[in-house]
N, CA, C and O atoms as a Maestro MAE file, in Angstrom:
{
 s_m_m2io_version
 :::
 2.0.0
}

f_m_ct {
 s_m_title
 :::
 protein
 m_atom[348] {
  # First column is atom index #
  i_m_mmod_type
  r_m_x_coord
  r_m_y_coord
  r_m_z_coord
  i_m_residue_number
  s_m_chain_name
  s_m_pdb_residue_name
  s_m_pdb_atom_name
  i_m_atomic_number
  :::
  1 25 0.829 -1.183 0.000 1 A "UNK " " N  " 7
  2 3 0.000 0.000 0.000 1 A "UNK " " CA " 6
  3 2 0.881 1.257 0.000 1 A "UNK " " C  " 6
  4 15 2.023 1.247 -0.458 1 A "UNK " " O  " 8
  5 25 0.202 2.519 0.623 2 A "UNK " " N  " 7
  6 3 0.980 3.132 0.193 2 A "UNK " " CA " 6
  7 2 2.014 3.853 1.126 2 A "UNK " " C  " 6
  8 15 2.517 4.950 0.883 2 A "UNK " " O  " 8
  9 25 2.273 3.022 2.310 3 A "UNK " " N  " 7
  10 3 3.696 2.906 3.634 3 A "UNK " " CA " 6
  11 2 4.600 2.437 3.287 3 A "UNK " " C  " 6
  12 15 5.616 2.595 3.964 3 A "UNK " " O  " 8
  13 25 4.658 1.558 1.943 4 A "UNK " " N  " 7
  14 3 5.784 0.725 1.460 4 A "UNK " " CA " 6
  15 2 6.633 1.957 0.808 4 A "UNK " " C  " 6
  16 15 7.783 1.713 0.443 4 A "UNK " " O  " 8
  17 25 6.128 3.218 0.657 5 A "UNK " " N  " 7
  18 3 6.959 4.685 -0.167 5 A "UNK " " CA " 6
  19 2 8.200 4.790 0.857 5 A "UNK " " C  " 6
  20 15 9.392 4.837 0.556 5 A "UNK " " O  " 8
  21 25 7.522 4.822 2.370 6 A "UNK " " N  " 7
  22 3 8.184 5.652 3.365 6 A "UNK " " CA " 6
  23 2 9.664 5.022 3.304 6 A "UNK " " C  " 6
  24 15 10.550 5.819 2.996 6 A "UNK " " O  " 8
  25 25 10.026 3.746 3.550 7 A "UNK " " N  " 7
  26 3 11.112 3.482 3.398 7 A "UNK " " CA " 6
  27 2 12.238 3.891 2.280 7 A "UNK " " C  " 6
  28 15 13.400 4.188 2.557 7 A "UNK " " O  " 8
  29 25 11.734 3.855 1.108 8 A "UNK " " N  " 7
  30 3 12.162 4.656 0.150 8 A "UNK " " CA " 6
  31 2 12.827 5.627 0.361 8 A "UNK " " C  " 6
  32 15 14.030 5.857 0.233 8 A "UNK " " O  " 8
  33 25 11.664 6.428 0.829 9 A "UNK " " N  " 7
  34 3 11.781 7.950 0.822 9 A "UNK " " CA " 6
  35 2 12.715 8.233 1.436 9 A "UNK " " C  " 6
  36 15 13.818 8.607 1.038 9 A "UNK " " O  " 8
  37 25 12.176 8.006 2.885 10 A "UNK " " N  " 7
  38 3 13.354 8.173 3.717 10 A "UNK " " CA " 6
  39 2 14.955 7.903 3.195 10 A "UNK " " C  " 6
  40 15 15.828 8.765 3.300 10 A "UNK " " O  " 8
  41 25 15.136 6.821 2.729 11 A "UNK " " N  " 7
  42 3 16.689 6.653 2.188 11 A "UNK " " CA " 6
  43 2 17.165 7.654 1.175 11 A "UNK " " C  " 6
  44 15 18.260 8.206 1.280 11 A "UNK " " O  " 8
  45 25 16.461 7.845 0.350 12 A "UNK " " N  " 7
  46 3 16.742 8.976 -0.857 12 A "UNK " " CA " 6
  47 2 16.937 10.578 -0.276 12 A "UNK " " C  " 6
  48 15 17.821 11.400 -0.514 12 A "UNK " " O  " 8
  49 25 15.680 10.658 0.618 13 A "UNK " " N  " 7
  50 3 15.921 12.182 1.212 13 A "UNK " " CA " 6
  51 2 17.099 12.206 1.745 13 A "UNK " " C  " 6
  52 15 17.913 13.085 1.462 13 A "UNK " " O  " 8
  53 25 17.409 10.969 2.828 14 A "UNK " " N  " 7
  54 3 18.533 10.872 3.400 14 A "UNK " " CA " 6
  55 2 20.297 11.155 2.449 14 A "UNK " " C  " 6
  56 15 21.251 11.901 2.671 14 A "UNK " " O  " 8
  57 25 20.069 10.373 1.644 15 A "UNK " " N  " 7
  58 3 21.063 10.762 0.862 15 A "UNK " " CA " 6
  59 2 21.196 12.140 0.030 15 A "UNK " " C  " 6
  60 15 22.206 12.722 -0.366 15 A "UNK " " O  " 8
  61 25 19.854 12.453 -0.095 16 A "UNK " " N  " 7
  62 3 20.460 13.764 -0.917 16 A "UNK " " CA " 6
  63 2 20.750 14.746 0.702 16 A "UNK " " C  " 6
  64 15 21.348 15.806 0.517 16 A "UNK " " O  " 8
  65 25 20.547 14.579 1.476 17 A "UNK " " N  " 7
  66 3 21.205 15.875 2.508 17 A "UNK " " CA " 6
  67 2 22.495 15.526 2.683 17 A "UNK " " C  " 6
  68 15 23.321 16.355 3.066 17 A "UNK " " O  " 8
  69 25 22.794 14.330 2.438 18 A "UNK " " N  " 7
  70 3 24.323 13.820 2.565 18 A "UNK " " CA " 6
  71 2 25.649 15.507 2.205 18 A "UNK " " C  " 6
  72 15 26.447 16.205 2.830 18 A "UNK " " O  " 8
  73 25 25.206 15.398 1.122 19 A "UNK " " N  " 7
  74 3 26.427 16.508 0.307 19 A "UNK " " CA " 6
  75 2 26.635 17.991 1.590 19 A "UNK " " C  " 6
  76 15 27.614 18.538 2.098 19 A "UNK " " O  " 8
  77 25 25.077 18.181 1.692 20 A "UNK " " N  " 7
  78 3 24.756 20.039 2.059 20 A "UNK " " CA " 6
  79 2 25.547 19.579 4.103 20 A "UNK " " C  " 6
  80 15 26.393 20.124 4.813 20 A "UNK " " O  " 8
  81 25 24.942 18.756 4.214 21 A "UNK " " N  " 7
  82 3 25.656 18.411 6.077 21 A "UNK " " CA " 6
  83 2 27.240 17.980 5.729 21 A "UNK " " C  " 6
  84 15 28.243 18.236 6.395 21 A "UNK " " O  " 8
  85 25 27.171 17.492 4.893 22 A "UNK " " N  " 7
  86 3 28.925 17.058 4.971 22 A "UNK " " CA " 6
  87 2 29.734 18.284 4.919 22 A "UNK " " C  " 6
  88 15 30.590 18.692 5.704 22 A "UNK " " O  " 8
  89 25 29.180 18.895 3.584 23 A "UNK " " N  " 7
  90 3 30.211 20.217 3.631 23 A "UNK " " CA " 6
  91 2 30.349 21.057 4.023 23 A "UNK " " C  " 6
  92 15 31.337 21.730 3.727 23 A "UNK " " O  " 8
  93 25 29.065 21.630 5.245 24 A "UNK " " N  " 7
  94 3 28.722 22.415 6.175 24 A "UNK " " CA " 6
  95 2 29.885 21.744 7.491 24 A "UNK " " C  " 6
  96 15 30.548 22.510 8.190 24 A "UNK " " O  " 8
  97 25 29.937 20.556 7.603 25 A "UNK " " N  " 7
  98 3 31.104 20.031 8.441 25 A "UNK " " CA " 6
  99 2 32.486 19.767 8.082 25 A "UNK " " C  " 6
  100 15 33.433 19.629 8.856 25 A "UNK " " O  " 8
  101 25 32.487 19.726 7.101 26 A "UNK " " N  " 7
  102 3 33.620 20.008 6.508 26 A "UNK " " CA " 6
  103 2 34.109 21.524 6.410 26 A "UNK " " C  " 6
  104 15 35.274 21.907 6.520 26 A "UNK " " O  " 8
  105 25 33.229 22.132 6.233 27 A "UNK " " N  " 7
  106 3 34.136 23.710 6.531 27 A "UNK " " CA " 6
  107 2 34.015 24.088 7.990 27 A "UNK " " C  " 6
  108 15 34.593 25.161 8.166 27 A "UNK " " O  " 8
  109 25 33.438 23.571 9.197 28 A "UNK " " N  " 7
  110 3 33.487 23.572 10.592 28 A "UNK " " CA " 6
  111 2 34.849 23.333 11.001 28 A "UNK " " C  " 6
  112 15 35.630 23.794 11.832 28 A "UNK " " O  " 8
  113 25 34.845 22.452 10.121 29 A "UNK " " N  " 7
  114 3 36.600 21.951 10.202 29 A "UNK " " CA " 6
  115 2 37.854 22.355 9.970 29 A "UNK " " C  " 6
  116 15 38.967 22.352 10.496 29 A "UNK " " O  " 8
  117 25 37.403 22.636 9.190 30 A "UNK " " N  " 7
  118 3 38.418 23.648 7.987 30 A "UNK " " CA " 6
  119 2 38.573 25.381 8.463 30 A "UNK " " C  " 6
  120 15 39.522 26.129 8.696 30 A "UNK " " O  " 8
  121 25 37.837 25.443 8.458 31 A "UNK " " N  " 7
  122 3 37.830 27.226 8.979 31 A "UNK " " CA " 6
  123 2 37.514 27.583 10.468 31 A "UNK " " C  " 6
  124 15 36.920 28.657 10.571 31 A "UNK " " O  " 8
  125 25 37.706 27.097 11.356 32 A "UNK " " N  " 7
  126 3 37.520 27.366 12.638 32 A "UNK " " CA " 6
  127 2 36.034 27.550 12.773 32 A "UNK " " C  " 6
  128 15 35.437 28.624 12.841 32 A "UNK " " O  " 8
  129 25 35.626 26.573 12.796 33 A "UNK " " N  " 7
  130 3 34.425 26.575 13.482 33 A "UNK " " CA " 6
  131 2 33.020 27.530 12.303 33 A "UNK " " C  " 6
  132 15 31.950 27.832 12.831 33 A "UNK " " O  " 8
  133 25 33.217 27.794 11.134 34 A "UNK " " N  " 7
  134 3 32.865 28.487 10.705 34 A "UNK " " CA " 6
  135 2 31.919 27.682 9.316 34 A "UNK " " C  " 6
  136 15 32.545 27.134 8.408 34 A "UNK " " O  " 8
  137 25 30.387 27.714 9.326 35 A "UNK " " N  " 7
  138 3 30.104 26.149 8.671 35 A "UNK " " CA " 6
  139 2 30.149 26.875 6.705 35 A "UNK " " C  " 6
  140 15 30.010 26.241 5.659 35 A "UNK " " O  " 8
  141 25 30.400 28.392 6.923 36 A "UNK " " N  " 7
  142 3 30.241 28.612 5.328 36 A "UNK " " CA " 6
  143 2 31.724 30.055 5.377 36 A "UNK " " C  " 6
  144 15 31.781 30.834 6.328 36 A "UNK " " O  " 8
  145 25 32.679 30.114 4.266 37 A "UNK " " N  " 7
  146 3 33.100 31.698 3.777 37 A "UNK " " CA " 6
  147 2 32.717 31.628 2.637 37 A "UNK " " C  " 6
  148 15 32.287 30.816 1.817 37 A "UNK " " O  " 8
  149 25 33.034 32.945 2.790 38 A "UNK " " N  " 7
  150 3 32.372 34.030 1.613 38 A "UNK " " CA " 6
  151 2 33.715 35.480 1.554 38 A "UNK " " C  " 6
  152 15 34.274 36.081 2.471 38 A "UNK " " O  " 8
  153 25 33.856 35.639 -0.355 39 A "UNK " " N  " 7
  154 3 34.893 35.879 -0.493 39 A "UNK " " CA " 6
  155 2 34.152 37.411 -0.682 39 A "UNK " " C  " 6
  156 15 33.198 37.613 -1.434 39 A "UNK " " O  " 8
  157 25 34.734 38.317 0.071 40 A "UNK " " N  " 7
  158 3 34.271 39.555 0.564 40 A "UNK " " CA " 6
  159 2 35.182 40.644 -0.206 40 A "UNK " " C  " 6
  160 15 35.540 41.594 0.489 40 A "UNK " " O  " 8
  161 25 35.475 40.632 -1.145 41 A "UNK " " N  " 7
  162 3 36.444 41.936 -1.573 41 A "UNK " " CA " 6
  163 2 36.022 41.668 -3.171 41 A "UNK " " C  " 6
  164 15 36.756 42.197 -4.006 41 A "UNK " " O  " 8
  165 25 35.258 41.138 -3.491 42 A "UNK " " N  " 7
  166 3 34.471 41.307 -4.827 42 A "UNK " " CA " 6
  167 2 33.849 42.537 -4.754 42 A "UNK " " C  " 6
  168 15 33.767 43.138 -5.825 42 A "UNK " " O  " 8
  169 25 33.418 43.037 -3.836 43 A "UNK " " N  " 7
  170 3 32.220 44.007 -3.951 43 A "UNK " " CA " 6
  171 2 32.788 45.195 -3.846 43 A "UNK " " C  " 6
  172 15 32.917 45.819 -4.899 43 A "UNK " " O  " 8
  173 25 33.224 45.759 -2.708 44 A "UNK " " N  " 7
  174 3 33.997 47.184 -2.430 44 A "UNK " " CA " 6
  175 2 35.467 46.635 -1.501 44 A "UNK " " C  " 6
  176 15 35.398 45.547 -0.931 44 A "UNK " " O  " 8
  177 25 36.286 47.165 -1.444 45 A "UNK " " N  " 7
  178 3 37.774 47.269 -0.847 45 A "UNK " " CA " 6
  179 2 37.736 47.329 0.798 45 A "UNK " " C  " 6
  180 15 38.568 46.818 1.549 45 A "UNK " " O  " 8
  181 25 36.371 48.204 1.233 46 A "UNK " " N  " 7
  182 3 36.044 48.097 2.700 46 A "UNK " " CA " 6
  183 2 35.133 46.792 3.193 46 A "UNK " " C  " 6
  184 15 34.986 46.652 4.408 46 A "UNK " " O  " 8
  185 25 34.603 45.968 2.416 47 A "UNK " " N  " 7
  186 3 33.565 44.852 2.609 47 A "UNK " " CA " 6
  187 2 34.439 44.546 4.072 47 A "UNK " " C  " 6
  188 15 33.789 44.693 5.107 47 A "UNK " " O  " 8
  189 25 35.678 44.188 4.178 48 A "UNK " " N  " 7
  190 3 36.243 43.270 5.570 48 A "UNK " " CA " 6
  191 2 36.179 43.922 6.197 48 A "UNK " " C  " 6
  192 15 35.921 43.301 7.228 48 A "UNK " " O  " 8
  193 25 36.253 45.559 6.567 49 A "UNK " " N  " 7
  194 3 36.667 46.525 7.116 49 A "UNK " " CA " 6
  195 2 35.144 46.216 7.833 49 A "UNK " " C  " 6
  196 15 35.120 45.526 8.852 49 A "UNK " " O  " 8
  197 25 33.787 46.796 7.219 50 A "UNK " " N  " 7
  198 3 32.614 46.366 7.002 50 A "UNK " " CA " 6
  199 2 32.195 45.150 8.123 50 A "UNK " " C  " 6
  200 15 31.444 45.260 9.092 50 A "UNK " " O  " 8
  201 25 32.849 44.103 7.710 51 A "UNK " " N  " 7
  202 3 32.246 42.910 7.859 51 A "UNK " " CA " 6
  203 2 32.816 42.539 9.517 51 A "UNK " " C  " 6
  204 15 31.978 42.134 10.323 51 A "UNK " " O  " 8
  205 25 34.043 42.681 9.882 52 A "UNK " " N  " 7
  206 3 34.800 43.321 11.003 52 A "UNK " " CA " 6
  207 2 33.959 44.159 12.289 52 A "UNK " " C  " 6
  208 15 33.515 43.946 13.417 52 A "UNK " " O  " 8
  209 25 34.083 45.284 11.243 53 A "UNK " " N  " 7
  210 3 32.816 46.299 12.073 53 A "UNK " " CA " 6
  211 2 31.802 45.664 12.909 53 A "UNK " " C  " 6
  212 15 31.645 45.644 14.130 53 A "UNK " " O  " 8
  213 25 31.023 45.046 11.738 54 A "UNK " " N  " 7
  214 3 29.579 44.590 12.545 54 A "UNK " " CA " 6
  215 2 29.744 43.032 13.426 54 A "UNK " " C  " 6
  216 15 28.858 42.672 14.202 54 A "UNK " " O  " 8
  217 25 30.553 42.491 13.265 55 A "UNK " " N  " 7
  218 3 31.320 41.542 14.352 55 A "UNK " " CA " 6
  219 2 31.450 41.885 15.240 55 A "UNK " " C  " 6
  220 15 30.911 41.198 16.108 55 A "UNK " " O  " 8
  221 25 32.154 43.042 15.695 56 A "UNK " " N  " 7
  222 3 32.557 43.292 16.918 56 A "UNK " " CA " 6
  223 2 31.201 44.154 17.654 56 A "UNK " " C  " 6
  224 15 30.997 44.243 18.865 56 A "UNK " " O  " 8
  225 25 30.303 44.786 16.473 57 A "UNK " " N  " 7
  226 3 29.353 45.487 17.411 57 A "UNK " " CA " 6
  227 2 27.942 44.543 17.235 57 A "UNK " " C  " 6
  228 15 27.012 45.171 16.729 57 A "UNK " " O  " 8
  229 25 27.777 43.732 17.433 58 A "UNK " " N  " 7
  230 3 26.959 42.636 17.177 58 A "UNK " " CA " 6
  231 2 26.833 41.906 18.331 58 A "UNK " " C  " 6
  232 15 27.547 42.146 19.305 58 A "UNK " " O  " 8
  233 25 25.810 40.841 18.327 59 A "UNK " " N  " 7
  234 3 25.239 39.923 19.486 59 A "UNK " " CA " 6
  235 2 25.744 38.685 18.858 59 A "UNK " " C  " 6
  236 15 25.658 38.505 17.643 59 A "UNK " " O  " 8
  237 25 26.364 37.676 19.815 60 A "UNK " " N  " 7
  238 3 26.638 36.539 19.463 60 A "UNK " " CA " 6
  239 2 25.540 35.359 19.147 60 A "UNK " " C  " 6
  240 15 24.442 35.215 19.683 60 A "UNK " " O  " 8
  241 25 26.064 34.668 18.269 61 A "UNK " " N  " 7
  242 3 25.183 33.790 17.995 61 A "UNK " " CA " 6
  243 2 25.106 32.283 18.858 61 A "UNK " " C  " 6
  244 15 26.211 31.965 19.299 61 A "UNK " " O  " 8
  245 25 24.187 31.472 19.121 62 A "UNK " " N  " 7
  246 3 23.964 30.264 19.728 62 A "UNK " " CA " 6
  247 2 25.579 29.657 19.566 62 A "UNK " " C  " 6
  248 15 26.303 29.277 20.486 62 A "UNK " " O  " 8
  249 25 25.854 29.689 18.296 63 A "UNK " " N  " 7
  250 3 27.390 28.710 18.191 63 A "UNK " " CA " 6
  251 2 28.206 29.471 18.892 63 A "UNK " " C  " 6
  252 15 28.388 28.830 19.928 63 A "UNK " " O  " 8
  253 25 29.012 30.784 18.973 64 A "UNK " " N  " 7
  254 3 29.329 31.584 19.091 64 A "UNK " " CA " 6
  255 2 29.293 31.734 20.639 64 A "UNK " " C  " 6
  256 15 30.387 31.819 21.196 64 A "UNK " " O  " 8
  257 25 28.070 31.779 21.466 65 A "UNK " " N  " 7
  258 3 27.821 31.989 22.862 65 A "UNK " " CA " 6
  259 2 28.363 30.900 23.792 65 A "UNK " " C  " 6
  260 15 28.926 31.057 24.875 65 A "UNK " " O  " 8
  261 25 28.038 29.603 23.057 66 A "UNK " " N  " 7
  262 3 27.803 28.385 23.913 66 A "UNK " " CA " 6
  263 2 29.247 27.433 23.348 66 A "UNK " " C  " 6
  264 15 30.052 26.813 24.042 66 A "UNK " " O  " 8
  265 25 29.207 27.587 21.932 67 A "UNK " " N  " 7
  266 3 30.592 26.297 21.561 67 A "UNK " " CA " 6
  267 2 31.526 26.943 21.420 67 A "UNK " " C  " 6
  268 15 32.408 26.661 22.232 67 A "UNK " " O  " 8
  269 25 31.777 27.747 20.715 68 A "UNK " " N  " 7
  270 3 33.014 28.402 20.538 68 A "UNK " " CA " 6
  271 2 33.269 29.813 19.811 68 A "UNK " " C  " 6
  272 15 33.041 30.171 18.655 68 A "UNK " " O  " 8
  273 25 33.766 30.410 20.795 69 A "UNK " " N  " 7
  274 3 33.748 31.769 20.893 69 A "UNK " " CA " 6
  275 2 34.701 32.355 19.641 69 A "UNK " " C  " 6
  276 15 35.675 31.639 19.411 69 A "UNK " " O  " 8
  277 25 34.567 33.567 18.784 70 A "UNK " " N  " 7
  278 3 35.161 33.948 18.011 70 A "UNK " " CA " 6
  279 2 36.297 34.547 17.466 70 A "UNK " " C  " 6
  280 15 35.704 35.583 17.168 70 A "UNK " " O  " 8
  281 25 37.170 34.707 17.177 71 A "UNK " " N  " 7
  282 3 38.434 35.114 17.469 71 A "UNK " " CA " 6
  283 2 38.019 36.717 16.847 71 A "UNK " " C  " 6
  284 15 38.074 37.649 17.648 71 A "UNK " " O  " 8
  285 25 37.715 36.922 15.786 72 A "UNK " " N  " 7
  286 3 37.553 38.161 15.197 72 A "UNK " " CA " 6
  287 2 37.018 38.949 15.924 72 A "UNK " " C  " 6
  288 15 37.593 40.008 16.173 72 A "UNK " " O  " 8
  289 25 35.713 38.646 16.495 73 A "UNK " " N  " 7
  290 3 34.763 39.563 17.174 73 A "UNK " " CA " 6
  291 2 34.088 38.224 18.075 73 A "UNK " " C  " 6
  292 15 34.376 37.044 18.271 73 A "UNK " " O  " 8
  293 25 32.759 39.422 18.582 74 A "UNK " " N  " 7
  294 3 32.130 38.823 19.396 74 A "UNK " " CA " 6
  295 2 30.982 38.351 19.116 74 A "UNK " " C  " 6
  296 15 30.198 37.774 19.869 74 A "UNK " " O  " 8
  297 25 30.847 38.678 17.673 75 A "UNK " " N  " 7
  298 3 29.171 38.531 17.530 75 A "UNK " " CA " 6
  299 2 29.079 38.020 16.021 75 A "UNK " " C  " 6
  300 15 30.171 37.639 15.600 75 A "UNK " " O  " 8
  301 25 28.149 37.937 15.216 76 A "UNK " " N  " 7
  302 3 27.439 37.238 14.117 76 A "UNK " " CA " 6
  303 2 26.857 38.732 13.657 76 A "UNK " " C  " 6
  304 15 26.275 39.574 14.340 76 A "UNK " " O  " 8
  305 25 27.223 38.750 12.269 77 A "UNK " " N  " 7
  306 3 26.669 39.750 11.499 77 A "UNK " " CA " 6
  307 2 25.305 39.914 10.965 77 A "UNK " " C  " 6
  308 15 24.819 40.806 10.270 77 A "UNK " " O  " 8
  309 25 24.789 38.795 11.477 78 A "UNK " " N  " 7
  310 3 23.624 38.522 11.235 78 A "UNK " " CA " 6
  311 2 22.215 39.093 12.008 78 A "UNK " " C  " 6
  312 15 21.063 39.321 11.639 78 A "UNK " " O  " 8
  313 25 23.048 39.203 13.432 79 A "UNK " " N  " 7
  314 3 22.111 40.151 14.366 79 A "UNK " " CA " 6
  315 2 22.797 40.740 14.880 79 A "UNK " " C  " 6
  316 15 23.442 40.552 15.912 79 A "UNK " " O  " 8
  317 25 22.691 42.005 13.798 80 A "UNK " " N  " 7
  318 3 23.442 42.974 14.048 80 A "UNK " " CA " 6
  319 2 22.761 44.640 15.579 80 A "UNK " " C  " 6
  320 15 21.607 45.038 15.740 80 A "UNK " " O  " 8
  321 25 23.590 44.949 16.058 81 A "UNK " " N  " 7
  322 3 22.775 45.849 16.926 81 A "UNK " " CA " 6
  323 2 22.487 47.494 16.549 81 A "UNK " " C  " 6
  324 15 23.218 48.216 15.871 81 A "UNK " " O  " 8
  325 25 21.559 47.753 17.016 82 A "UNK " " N  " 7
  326 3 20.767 48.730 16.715 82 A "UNK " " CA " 6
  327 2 21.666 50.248 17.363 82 A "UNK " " C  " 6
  328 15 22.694 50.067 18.017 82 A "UNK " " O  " 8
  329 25 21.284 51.319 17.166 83 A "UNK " " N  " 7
  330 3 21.855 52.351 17.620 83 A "UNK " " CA " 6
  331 2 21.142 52.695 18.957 83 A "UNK " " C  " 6
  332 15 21.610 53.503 19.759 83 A "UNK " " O  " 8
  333 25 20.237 52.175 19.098 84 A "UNK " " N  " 7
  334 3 19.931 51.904 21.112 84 A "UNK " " CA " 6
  335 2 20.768 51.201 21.601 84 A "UNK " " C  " 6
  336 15 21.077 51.299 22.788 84 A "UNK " " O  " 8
  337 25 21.351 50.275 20.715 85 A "UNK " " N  " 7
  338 3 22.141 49.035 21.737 85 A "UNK " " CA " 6
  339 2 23.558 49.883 21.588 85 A "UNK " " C  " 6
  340 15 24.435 49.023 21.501 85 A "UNK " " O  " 8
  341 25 23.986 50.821 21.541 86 A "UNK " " N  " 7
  342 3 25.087 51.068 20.999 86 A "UNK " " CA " 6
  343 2 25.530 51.918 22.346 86 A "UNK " " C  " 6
  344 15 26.739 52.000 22.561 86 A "UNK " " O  " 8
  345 25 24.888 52.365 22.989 87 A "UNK " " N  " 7
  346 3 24.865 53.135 23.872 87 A "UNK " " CA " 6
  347 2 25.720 52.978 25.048 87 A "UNK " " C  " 6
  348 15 25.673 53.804 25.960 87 A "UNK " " O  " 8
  :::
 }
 m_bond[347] {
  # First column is bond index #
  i_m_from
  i_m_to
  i_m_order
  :::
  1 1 2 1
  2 2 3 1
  3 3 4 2
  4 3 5 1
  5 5 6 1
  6 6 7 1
  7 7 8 2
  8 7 9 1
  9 9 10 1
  10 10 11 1
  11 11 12 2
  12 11 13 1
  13 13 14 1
  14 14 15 1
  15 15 16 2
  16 15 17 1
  17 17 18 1
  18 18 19 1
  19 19 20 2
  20 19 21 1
  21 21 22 1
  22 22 23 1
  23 23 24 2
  24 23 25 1
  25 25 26 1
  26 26 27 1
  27 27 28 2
  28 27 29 1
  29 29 30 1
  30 30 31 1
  31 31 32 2
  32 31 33 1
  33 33 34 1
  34 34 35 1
  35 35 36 2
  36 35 37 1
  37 37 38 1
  38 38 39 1
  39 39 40 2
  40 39 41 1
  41 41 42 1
  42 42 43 1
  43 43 44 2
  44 43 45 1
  45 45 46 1
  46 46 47 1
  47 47 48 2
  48 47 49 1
  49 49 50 1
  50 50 51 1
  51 51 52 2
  52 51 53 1
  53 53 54 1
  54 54 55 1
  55 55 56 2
  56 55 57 1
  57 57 58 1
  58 58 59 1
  59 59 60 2
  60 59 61 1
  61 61 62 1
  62 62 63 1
  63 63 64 2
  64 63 65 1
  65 65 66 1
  66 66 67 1
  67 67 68 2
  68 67 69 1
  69 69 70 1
  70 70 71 1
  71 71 72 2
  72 71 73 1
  73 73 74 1
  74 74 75 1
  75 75 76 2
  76 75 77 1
  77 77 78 1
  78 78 79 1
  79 79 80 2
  80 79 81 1
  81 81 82 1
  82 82 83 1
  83 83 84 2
  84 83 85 1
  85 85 86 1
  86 86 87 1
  87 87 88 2
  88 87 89 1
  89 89 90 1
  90 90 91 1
  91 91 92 2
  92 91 93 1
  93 93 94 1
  94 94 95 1
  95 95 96 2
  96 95 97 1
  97 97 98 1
  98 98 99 1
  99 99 100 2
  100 99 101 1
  101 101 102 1
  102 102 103 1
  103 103 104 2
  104 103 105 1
  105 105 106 1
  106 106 107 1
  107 107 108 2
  108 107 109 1
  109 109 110 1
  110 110 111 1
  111 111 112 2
  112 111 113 1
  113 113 114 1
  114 114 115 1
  115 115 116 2
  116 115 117 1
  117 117 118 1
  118 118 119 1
  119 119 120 2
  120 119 121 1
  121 121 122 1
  122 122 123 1
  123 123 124 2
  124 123 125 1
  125 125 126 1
  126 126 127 1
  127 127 128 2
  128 127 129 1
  129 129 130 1
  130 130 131 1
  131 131 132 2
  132 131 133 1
  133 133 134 1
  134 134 135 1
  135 135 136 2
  136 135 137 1
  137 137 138 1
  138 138 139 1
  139 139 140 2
  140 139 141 1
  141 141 142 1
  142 142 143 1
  143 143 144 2
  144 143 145 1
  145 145 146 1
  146 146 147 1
  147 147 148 2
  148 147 149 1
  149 149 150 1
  150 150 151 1
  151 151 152 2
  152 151 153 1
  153 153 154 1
  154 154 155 1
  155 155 156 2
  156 155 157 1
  157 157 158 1
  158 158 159 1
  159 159 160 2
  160 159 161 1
  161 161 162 1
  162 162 163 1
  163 163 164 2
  164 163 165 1
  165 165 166 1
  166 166 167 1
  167 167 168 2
  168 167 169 1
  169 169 170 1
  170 170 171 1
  171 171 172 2
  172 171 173 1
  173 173 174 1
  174 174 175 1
  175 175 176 2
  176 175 177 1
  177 177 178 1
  178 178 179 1
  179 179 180 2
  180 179 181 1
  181 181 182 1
  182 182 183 1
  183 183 184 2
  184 183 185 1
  185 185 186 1
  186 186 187 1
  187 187 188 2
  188 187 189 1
  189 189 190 1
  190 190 191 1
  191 191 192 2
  192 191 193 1
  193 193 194 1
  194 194 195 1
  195 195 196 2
  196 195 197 1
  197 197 198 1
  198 198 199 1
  199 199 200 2
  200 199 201 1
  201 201 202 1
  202 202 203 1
  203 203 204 2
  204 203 205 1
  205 205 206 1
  206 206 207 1
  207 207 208 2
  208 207 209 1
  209 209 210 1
  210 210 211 1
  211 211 212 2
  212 211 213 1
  213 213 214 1
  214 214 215 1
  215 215 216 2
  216 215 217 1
  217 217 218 1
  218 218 219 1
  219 219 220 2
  220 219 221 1
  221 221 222 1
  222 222 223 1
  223 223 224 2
  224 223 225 1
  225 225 226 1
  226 226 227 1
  227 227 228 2
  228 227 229 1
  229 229 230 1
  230 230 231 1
  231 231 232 2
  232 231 233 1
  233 233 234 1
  234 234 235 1
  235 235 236 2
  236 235 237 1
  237 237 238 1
  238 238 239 1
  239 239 240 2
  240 239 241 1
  241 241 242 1
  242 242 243 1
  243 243 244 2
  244 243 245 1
  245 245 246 1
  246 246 247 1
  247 247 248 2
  248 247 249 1
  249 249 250 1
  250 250 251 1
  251 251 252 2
  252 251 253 1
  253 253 254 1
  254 254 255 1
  255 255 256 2
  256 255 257 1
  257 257 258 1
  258 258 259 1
  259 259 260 2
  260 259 261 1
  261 261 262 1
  262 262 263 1
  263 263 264 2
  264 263 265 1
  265 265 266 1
  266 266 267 1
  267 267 268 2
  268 267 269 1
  269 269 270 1
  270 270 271 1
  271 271 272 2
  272 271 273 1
  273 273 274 1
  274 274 275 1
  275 275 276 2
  276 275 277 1
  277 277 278 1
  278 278 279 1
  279 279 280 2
  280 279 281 1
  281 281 282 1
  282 282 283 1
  283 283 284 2
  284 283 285 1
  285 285 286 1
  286 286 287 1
  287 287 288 2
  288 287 289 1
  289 289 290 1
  290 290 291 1
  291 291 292 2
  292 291 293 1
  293 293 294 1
  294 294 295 1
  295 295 296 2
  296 295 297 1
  297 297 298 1
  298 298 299 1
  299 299 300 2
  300 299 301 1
  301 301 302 1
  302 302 303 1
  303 303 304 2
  304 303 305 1
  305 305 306 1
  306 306 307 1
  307 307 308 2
  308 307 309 1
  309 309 310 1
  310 310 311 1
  311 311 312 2
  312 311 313 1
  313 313 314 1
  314 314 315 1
  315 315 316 2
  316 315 317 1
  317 317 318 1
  318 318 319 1
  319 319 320 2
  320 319 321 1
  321 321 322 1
  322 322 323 1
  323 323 324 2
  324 323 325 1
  325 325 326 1
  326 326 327 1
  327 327 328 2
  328 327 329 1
  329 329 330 1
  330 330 331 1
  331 331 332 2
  332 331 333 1
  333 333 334 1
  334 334 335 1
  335 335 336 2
  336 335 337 1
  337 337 338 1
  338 338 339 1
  339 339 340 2
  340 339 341 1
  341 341 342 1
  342 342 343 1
  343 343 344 2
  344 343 345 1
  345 345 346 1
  346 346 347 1
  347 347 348 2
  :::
 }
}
């Protein structure tokens, strides 16, 4: 019927995440703890300067807080802080 899919499925889904988790751990590895780079001086000459910046004035992230702390900065550019938090 139609439970006989699930086994399937499951194996195939399973394998296609294979590639995207491996190489997300593979650059954990590779770059200090860091699961993706990104080549930052394509765009403008200050992008690192930039990217630096909002590191250090930023909130750390779950990885960042709890596993391992950052050498560059303190925080994830990703949540970046506001000009209240700046204060």
């Amino acid at each position: 019927m139609w439970w006989e899919i699930l086994p399937s499925f499951a194996i195939i889904t399973g394998i296609a995440c294979l590639p995207t988790l491996g190489g997300r751990a593979l650059n954990r590895a590779v770059h200090d703890g860091i699961p993706n780079k990104r080549y930052q001086m394509n765009h403008t000459p200050m992008a690192v300067a930039y990217h630096k910046r909002d590191m250090q004035l930023s909130k750390p992230s779950l990885w960042q807080k709890y596993i391992r702390t950052d050498q560059q900065g303190n925080g994830t550019v990703y949540k970046c802080a506001t000009l209240a938090d700046l204060d």
